[in-house]
C-alpha positions in Angstrom: -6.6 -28.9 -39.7 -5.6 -32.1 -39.3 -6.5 -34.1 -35.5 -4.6 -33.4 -32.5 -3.2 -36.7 -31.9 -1.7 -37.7 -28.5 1.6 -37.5 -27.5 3.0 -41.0 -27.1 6.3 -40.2 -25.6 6.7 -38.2 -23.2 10.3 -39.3 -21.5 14.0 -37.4 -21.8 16.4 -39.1 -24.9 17.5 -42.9 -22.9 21.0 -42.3 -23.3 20.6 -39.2 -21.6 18.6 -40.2 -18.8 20.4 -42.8 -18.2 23.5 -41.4 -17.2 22.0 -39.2 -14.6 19.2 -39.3 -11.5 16.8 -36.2 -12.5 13.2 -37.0 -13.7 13.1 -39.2 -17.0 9.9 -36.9 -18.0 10.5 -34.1 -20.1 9.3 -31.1 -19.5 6.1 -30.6 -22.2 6.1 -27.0 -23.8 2.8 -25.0 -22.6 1.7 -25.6 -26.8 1.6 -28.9 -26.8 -0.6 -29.6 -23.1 -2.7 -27.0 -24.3 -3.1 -28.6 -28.1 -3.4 -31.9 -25.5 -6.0 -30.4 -23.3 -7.8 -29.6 -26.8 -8.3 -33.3 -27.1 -10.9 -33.5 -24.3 -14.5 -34.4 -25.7 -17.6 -32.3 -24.0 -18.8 -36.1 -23.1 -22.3 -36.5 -21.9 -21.2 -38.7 -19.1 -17.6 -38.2 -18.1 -16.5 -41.3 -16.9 -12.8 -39.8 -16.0 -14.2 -38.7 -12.7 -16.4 -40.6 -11.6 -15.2 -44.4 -12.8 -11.6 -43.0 -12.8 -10.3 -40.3 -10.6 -10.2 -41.7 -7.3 -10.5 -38.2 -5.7 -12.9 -37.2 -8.3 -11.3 -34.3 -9.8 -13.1 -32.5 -12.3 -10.9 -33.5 -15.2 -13.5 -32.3 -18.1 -13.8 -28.4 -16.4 -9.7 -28.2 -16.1 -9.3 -29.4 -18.9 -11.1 -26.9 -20.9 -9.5 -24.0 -18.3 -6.2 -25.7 -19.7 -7.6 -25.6 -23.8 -8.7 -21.6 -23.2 -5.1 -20.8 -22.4 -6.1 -20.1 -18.6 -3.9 -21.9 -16.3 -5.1 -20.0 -13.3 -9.0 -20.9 -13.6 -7.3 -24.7 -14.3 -5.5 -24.4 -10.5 -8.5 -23.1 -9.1 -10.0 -26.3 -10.3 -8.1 -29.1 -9.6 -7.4 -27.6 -6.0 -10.7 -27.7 -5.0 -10.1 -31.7 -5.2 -6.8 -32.5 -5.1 -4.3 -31.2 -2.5 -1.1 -32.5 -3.9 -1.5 -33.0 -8.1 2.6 -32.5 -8.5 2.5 -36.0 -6.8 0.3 -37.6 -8.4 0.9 -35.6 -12.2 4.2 -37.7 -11.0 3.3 -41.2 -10.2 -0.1 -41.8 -10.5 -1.2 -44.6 -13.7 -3.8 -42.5 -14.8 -7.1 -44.3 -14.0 -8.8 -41.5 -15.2 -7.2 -42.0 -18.5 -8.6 -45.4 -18.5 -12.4 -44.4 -18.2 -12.0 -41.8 -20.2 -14.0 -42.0 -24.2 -11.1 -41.2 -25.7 -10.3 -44.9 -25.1 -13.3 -46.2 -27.3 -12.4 -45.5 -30.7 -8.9 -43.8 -30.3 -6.4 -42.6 -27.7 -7.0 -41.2 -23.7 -6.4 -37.4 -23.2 -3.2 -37.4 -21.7 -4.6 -35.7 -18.2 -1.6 -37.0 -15.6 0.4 -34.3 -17.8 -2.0 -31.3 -18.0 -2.3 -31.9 -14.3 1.5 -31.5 -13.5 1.7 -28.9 -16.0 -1.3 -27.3 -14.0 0.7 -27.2 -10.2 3.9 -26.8 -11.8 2.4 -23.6 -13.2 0.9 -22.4 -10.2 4.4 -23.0 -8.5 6.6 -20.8 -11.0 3.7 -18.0 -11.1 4.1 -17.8 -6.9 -0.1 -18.8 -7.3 0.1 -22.2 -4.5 -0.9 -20.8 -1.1 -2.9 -23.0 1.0 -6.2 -22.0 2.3 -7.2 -20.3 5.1 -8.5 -22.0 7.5 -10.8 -20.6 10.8 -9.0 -22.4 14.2 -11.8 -24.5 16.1 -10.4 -25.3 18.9 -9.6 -29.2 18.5 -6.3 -31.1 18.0 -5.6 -33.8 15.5 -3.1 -36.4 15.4 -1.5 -38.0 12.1 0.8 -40.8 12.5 2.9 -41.6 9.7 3.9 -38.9 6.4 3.5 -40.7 3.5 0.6 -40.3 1.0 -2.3 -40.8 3.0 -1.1 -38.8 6.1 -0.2 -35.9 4.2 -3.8 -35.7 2.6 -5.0 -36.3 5.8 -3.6 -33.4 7.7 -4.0 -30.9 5.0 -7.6 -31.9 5.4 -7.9 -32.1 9.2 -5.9 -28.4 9.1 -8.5 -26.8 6.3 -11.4 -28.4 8.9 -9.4 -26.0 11.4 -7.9 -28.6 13.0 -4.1 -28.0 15.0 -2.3 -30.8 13.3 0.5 -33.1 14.6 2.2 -35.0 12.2 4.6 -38.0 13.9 7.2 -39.7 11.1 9.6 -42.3 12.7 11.6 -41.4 9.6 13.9 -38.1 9.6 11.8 -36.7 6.8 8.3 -36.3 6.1 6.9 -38.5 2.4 6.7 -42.1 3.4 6.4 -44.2 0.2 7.2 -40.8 -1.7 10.2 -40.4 -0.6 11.3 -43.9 0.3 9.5 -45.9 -2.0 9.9 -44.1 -5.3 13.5 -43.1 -6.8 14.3 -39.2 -8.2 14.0 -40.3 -10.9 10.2 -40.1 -11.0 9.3 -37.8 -8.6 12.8 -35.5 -7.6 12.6 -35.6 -3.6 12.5 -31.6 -3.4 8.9 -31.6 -4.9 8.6 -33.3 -1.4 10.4 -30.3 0.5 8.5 -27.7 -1.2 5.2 -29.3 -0.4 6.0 -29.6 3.1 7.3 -26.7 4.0 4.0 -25.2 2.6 1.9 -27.6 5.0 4.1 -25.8 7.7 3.5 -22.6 6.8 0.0 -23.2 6.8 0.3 -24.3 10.8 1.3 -28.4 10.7 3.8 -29.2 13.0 6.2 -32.1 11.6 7.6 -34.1 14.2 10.2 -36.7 12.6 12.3 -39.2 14.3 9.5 -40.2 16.7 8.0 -43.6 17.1 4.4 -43.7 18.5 4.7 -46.5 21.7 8.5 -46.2 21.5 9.1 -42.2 21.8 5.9 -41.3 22.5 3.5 -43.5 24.6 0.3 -44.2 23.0 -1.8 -43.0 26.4 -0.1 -39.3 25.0 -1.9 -39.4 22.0 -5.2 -40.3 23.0 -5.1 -37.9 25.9 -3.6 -34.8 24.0 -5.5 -35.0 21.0 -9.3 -34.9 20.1 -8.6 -37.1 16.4 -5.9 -39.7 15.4 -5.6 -40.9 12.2 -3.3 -43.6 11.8 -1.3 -43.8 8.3 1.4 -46.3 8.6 1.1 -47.9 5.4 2.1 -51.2 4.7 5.7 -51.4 5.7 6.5 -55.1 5.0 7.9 -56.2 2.0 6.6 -60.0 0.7 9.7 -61.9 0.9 10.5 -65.0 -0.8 11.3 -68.0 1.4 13.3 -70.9 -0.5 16.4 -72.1 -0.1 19.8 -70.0 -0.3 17.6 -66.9 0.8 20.4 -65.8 3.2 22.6 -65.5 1.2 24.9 -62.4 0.1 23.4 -60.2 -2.7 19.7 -61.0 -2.4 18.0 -57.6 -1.1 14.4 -56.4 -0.8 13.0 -54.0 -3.3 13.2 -50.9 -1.3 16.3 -51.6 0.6 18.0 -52.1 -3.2 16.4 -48.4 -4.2 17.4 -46.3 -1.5 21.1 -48.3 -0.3 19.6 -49.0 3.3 17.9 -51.4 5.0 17.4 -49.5 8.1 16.0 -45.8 8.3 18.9 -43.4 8.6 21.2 -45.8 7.2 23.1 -45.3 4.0 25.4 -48.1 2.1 25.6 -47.6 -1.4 27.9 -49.6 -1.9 26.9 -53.1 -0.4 23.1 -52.4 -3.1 25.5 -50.9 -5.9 24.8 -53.1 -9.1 27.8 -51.7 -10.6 29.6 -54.4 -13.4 26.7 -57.2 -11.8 24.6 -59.8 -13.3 21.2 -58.4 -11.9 17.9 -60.7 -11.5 14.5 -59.1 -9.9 12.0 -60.9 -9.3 8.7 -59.3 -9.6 6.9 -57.4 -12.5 5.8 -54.4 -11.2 6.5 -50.5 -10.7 8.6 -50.9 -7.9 11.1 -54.0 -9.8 10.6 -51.4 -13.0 12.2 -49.0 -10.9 15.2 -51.1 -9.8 15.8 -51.9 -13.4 16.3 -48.4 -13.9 18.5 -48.0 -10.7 20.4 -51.3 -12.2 21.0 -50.0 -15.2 22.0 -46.1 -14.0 24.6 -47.9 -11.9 26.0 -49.8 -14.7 25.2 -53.1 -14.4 26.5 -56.1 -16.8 23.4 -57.2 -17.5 19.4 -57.3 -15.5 16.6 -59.7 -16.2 13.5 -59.1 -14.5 11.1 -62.1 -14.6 7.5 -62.9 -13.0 5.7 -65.5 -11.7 2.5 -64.4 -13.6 2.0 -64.7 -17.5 2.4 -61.9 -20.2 -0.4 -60.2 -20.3 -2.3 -59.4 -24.0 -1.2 -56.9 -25.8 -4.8 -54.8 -26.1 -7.3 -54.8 -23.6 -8.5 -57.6 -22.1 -12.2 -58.5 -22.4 -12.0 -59.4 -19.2 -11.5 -55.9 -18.0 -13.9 -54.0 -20.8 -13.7 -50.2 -20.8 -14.4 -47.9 -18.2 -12.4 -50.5 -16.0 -8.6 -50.1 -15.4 -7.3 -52.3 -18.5 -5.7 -55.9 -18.2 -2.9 -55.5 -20.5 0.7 -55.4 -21.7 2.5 -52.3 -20.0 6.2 -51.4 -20.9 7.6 -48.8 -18.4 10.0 -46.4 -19.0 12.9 -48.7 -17.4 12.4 -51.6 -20.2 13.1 -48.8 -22.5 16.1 -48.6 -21.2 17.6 -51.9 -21.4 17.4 -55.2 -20.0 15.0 -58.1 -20.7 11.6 -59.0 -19.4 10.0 -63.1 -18.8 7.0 -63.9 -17.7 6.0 -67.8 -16.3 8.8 -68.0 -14.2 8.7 -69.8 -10.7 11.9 -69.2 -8.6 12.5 -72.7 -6.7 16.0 -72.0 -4.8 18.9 -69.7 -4.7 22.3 -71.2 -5.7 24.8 -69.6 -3.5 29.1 -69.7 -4.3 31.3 -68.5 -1.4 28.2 -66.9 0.4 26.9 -65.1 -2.3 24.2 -65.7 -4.5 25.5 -67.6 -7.5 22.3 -68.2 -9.7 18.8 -68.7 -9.7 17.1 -72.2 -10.0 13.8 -71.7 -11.5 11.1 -73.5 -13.6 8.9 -72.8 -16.2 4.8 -72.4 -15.5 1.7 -72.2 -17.6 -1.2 -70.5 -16.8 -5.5 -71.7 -16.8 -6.8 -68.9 -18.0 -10.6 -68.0 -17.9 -13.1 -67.4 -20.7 -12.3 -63.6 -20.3 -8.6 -64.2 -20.3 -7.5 -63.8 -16.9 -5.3 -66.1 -15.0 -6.8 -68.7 -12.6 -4.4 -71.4 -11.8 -0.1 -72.1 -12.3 1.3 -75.2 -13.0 4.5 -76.3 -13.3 5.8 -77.5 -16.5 7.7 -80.7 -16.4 11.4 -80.7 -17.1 11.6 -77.4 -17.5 14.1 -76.2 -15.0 16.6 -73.8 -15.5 19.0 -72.0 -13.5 19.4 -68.1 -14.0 23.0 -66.6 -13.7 23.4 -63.9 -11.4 25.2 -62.6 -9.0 22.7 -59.5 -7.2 19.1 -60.6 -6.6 16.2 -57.8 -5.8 12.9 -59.0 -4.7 10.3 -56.7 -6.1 7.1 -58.9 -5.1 4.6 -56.3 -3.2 4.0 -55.7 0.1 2.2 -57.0 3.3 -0.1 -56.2 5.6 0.5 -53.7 8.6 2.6 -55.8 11.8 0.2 -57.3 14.6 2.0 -55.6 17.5 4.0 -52.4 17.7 1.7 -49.3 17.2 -1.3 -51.1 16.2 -1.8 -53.0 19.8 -0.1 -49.5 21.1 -3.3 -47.5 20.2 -5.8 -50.3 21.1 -6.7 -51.3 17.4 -7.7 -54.5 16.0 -7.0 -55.8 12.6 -8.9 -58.0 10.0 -7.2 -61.2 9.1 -5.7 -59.6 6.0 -4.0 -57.8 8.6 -5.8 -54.3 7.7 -6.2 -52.1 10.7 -9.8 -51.3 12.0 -10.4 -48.2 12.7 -12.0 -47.2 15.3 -14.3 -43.4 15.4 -16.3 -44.4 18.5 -13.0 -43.4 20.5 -11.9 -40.6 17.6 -9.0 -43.0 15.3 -9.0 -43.9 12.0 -6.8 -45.8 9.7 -6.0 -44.5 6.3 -4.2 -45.5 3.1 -2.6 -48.8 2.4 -2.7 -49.7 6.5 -6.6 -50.0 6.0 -6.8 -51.5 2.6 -3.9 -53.0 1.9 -0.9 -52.0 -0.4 -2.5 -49.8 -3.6 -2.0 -46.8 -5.3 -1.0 -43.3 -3.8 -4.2 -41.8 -5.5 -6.5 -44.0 -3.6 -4.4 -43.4 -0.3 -5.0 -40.0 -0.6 -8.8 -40.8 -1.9 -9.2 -43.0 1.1 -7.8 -40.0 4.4 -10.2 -37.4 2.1 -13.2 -39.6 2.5 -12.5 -40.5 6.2 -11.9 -36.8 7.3 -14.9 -36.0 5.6 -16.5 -37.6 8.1 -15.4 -35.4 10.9 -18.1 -32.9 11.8 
């Protein structure tokens, strides 16, 4: 019998996907994940959760439930570690596919879709009921819904905790909902989750503002626990000349039509028939490729400051480490065109709007390893970029200095990470403690601090 060999694409047909906003993931058939779960090795050290899975699941022993043909001992599994595996079978990168030994000599087990082939399994055989969990007496605050916070008071409410969840938002998800379009994660995988966390007992309180609806001094006098999970709200913007202009929008205000919450105007961030430019190379600017390109755009470039990574692995990240290399998202497959090196100097502006990017060229020091150390500018090499709709897809910033952080009586570091504070019961989780990162190690970061909770 010849080897199971992995499944290298795993998306809807382009021209299909493209014309609509539902997941670009097909939906594998229960053959091929198990065939794919056959793949996993019975390694002597299994490096997948324990160099890879932030939340350590036990990839190796679901796995193998997944191989036998028994979904319900593969739930039973993964729950026992991970609360919410339809988000990250969603939008997680796989770091246990990284570390895992399959990456030695051949290909990773593809584990991000056994796992949402897991949950969604458990969903359609009625299977997902939360827990029960004996009352003990104490109250727990979480501020803020996304990622982190929803770990956090599904762990809080399993410790027996009454949980309070505050969202200033009018929905519960944070950087879930807001942050990452249907197409990667369909918002009602949200809902369903949520109204399960309030069947279990957590009370969702949305449109509220800790120190602006709710004074701080309420918090700390009504609950026994506060965890604060606020994320990192502020995008990096990019400060040269022309930046007020019209057409130049920040990542997330481009996604979702809206720069404030509760605000909707598609068509101001339509790229419809536009000349499209984002800045930045990552998942978020991926994503508003794709958004540019499902609204119809004339053309998008997306182009970073940093240089084109290698194609394999770099030896400067050796194997079980997450791998310094090329990566080509599902939007590139889609359309538009990628450059690397490029330092955006000023925006040219015509009649108010944004007319074209001036930009120059930059070359990279590298290290022995092959890791940038230092830009520099390469003479005579500037260029200006036609365009007429700008998206800034650069990251995000640390958690504000005043607001809810001076509200609570919290410090933070000059990275602008909140301190915590357990000697008076609050905690920061996710990306406000440790800057912007992954949802996986959000949620990895609330299960390790409410852990800590006796």
């Amino acid at each position: 019998m010849e080897q199971v060999k992995r499944i290298q694409d795993v998306y809807r047909p382009v021209e299909e996907r493209v014309k609509d906003n539902k997941e670009v993931e097909r939906k594998l058939t229960s053959i091929e994940v198990v065939n794919q779960a056959g793949r996993c090795h019975s390694c002597g050290i299994p490096f997948c959760h324990g160099a890879g899975c932030p939340l350590g699941n036990l990839v190796p022993e679901f796995n193998a439930a997944v191989a036998l043909g028994n979904a319900e001992r593969a739930y039973d599994i993964i729950s026992k570690t991970a609360f919410f595996p339809e988000f990250t079978g969603r939008v997680c990168p796989a770091l246990c596919e990284s570390a895992c030994t399959g990456n030695v000599h051949n290909d990773p087990v593809m584990v991000r879709q056994i796992e949402k082939f897991i949950i969604e399994t458990a969903f359609e055989e009625g299977r997902v009921v939360l827990p029960e969990a004996e009352p003990n007496g104490k109250t727990a605050a979480v501020i803020g819904s996304g990622p982190a916070g929803l770990f956090a008071a599904e762990a809080l409410r399993r410790k027996g905790f009454a949980v309070t969840v505050y969202e200033k938002r009018e929905k519960a998800g944070g950087l879930l909902r807001y942050g990452i379009p249907n197409w990667k994660l369909d918002k009602s995988v949200i809902d369903r989750r949520v109204a399960l966390l309030e069947t279990a007992g957590i009370k969702f309180v949305y449109n509220t503002e800790i120190g602006k609806d709710i004074a701080a001094e309420y918090i700390h006098k009504n609950f026994d626990e506060v965890f604060l999970a606020i994320g990192t709200p502020n995008a990096r913007d990019l400060k040269i000349p022309g930046r007020d202009a019209e057409g130049i929008f920040l990542a997330l205000d481009f996604l979702h039509g809206a720069e404030k919450p509760g605000e909707t105007n598609p068509e101001k961030f339509s790229a419809k028939g536009r000349k499209v430019l984002v800045i930045g190379g990552g998942d978020t600017g991926n994503d508003c490729v794709g958004k540019a390109i499902r609204e119809g755009c004339e053309s998008v470039l997306q182009v970073e400051f940093m240089p084109k990574p290698p194609e394999e692995r770099s030896p400067s990240t050796p194997w079980p480490d997450w791998p310094y290399m090329l990566r080509t998202s599902y939007a590139q497959h889609e359309g538009g065109e990628r450059r690397w090196n490029v330092s955006s100097k000023q925006f040219i502006v015509k009649d108010g709007r944004v007319a074209g990017v001036e930009a120059v060229r930059v070359e990279w020091e590298m290290s022995p390893q092959g890791r940038p150390l230092k830009p520099n500018e390469v003479p005579n090499s500037t260029e200006v970029i036609d365009t007429d709709l700008v998206v800034l897809a650069m990251g995000f910033t640390g958690v504000p200095a005043e607001g809810i952080v001076n509200d609570l009586g919290l410090s933070l570091t000059p990275r602008t990470a909140i301190i915590q504070d357990p000697a008076r019961h609050i905690y920061a989780v996710g990306d406000c403690a440790n800057g912007a990162s992954l949802v996986v190690r959000a949620m990895a970061d609330a299960k390790a601090k409410v852990a800590t909770i006796k």
